[in-house]
N, C-alpha and C positions, 0 to 999 in steps of 0.2 A: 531464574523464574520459570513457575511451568508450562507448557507450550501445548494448546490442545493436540491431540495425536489422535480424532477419531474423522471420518470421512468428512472432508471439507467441504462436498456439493450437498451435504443435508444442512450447511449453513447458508448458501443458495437458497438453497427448497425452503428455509426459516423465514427468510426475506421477501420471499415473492419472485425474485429475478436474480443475474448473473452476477454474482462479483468477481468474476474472472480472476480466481483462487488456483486456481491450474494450469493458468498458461496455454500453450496451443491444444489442449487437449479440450477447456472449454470452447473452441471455436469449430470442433468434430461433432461426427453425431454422436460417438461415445458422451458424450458430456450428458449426466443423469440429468442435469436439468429440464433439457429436450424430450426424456422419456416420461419423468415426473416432475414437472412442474407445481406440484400440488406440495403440502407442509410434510414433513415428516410425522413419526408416528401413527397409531392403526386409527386417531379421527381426524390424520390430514387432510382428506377428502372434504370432509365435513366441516372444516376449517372454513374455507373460502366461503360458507352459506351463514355463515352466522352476523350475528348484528354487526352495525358500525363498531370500529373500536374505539377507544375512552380518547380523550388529551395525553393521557398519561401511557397509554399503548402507544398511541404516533411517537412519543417525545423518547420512549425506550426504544423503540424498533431505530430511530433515527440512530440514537447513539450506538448500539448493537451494529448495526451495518457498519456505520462508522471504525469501530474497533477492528471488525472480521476485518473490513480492506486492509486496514494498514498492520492487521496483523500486530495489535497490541493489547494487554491484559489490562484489566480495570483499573488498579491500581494506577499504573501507568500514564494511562490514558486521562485518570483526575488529575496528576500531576502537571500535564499536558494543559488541561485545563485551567487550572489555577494560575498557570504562567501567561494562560493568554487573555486571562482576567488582568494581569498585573501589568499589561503591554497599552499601548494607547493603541486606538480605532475601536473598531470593533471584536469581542470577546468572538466569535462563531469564526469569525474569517482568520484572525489570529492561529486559533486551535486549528485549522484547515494548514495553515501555512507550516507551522510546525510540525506536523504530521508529512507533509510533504517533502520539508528538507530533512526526514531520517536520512541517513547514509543508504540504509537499507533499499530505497524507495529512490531516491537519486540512481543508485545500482542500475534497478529495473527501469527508470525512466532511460536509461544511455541505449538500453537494449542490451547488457551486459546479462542479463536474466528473462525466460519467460513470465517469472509469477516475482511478485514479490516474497514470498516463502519461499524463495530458489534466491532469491538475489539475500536473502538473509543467511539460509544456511552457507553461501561464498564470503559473503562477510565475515561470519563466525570461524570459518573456514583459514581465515588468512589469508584470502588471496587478491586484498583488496590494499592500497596506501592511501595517504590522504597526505598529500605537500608531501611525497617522499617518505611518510613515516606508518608502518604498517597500521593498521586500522584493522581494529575484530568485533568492534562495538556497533550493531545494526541500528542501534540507536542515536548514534552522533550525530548532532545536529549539525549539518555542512553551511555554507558562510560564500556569500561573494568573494571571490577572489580564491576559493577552494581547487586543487588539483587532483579528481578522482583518479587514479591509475592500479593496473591490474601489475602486479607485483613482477618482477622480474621472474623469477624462480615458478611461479606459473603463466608464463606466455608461452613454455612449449606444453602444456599440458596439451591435451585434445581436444578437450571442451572447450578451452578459450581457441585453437586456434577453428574450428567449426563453426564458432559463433561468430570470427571475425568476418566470416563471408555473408552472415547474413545482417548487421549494423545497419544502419541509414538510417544519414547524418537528419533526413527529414522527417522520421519521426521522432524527433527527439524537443522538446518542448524548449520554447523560448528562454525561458532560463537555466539552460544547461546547453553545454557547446559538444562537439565529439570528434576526438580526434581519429579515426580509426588505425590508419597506420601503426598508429604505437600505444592502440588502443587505452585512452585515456580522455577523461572528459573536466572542462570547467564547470564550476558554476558561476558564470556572469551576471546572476541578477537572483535578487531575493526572489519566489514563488509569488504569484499572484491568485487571486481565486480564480480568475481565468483559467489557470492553469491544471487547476483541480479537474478531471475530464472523468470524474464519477459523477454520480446523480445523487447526492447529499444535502441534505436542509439543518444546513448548521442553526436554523433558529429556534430548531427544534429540540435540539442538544443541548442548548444554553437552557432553553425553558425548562429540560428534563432536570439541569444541576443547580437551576434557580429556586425548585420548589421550597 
């Protein structure tokens, strides 16, 4: 499937604010967002002065942000959808949860990656198992009782062992465990929306795909 490949801070500047798509580099003053905060293109300026938006701009911008974080294509994302239609509670909180347990996303929650598009391309990469069996699929839905580990064959690379010094075990969200040592993480507990530490309005999402 195809993967945007064009500057990822003018889908910041799309949104209004950070979706910390970069990793420590959004947390510098390099981070374009800090320079231009304003929309992209030559009437971004002119953007911010213009009327209220519709129902229907809230409910698209909601799902749009949505996608960019978790770094997933439409199609995708209805699929995403429809599964969390088919689940019991509620449909918004469902679709959050799913989106959470990608593998990809689990990754970067352990602090195995800065961005979630770093903890994808490692995925894609190989250098990821799940219970012992290589895992390449950024998409895998991971599961209570799940054993994330960084693959034998790269624990001497450089970058896992550089990374191992900077781990902690405390920012790692309640449901997910981290082993550092031998660099390996559980998942002890299905995601919660608590858990979700983005700024999203999944009811806005739902109303976008209910029209």
């Amino acid at each position: 499937m195809a993967r945007y490949t064009g500057p990822v801070c003018k889908l910041c500047r799309r949104e209004g604010e950070k979706l910390f798509l970069k990793g420590e580099r959004c947390f510098s003053p390099k981070c374009a967002f800090e320079r231009r905060s304003y929309a992209p293109g030559m009437h971004g300026r002119q953007a911010q002065f213009r009327r209220k938006e519709s129902d229907y701009a809230l409910q698209l911008r909601a799902k749009q942000k949505a996608r960019r974080i978790y770094g997933v294509y439409e199609r995708q994302f209805r699929r995403y959808f429809r599964e969390a239609q088919r689940q019991k509670g509620l449909t918004g909180v469902n679709l959050l949860i799913l989106l959470e347990s990608r593998l990809d996303n689990a990754v970067y929650r352990l602090g195995f990656a800065s961005s979630r598009s770093q903890a994808r391309q490692l995925v894609l990469h190989g250098h990821f198992a799940v219970n012992g069996r290589k895992t390449n699929i950024p998409s895998y839905l991971v599961k209570p009782g799940d054993v994330i580990s960084v693959r034998e064959s790269s624990r001497g690379k450089a970058y896992f062992k550089e990374i191992a010094q900077t781990l902690d075990e405390s920012r790692v969200p309640a449901w997910l465990s981290l082993d550092i040592p031998n660099l390996t993480g559980k998942v002890v507990d299905s995601p919660s929306r608590d858990d979700v530490d983005v700024t999203l309005n999944e009811h806005l999402i739902v109303e976008y795909y209910s029209r």
